[in-house]
VOBA-1610 file (N, C-alpha, C; in pm, whole numbers, padded with zeros to 5 digits, always signed):
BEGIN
Unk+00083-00118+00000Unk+00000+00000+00000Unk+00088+00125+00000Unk+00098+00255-00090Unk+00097+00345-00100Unk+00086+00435+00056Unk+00223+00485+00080Unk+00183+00558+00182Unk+00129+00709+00162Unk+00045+00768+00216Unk-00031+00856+00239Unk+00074+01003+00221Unk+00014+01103+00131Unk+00105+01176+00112Unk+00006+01346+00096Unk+00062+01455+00150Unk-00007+01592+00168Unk-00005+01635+00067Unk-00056+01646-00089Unk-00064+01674-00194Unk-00171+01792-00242Unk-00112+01905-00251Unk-00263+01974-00335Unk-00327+01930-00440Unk-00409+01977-00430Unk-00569+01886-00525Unk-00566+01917-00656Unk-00577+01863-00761Unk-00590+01919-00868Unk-00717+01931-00927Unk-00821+01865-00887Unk-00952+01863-00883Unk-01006+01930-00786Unk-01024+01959-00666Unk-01075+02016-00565Unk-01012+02148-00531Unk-01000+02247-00680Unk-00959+02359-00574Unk-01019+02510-00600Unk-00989+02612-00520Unk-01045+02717-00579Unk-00986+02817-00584Unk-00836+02828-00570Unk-00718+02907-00594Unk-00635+02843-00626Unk-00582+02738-00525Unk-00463+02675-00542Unk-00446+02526-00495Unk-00574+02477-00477Unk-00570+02355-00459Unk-00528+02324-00289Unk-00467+02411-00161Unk-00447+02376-00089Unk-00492+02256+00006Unk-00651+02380+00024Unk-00721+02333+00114Unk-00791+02201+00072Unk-00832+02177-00062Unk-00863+02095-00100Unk-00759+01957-00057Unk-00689+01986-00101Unk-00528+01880-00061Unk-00578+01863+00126Unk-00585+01946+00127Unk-00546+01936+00336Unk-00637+01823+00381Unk-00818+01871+00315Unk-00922+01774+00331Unk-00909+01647+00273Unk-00885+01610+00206Unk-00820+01517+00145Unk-00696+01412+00206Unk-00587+01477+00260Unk-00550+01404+00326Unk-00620+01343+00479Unk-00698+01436+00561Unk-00753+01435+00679Unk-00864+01382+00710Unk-00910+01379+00522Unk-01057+01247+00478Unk-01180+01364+00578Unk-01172+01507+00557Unk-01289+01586+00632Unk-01315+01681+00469Unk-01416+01764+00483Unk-01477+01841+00365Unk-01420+01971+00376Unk-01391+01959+00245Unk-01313+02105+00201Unk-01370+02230+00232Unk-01480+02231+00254Unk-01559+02349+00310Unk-01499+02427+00458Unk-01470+02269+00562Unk-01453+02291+00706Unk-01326+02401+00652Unk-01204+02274+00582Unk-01135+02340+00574Unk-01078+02468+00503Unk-01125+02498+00442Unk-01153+02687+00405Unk-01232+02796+00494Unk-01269+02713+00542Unk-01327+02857+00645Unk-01224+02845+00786Unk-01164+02735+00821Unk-01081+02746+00886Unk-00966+02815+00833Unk-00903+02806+00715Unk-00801+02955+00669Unk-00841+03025+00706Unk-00975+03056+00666Unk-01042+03232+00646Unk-01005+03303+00784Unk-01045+03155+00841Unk-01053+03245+00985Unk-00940+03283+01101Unk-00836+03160+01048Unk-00686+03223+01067Unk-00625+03313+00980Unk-00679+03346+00873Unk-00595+03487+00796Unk-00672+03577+00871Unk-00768+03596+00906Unk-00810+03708+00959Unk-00813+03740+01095Unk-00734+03647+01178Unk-00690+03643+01357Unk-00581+03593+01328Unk-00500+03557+01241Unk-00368+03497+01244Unk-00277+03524+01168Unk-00205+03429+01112Unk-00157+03402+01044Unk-00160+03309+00917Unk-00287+03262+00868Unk-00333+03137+00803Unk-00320+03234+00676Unk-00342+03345+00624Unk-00309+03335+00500Unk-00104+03349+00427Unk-00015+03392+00574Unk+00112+03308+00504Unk+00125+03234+00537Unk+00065+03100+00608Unk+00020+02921+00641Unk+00047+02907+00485Unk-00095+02931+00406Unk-00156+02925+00279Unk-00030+02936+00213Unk+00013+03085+00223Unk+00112+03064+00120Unk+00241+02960+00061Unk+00273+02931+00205Unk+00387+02864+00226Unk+00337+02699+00175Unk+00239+02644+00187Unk+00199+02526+00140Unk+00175+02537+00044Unk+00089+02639-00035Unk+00101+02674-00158Unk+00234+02615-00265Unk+00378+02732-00146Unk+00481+02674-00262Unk+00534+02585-00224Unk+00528+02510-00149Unk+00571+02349-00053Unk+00555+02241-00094Unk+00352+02279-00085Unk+00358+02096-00134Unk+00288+02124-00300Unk+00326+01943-00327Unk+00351+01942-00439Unk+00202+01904-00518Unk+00202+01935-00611Unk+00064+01908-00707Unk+00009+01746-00743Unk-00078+01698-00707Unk-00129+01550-00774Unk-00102+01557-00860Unk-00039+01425-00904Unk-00041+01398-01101Unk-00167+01428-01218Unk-00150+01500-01269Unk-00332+01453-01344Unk-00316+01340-01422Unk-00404+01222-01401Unk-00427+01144-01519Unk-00504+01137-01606Unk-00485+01050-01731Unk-00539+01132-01847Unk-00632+00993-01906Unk-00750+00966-01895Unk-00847+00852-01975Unk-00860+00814-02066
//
């Protein structure tokens, strides 16, 4: 078995695939996790979180049918 890996989404995203990736690994809905950014960029620090995973992790393969 394939070990489990933090990958942004290439299907699930709506900037950059992060959060999509995050839910995905954590098997919870991408929804939770976007409003949880939102709500650390705007009391925190979650939008340079964002960024930094942004250029970190790496993109799913697309495959092609």
């Amino acid at each position: 078995m394939e070990p489990k890996r933090l990958l942004r989404s290439s299907v699930d995203r709506v900037i950059a695939g992060v959060c999509g990736g995050v839910a995905a690994y954590f098997v919870i809905d991408p929804v939770v996790v976007r409003i949880l950014f939102v709500l650390t960029a705007i009391f925190g620090a979650g939008f340079i979180v964002y960024l930094v995973l942004w250029i970190m992790m790496p993109e799913t393969p697309q495959t092609f049918q």
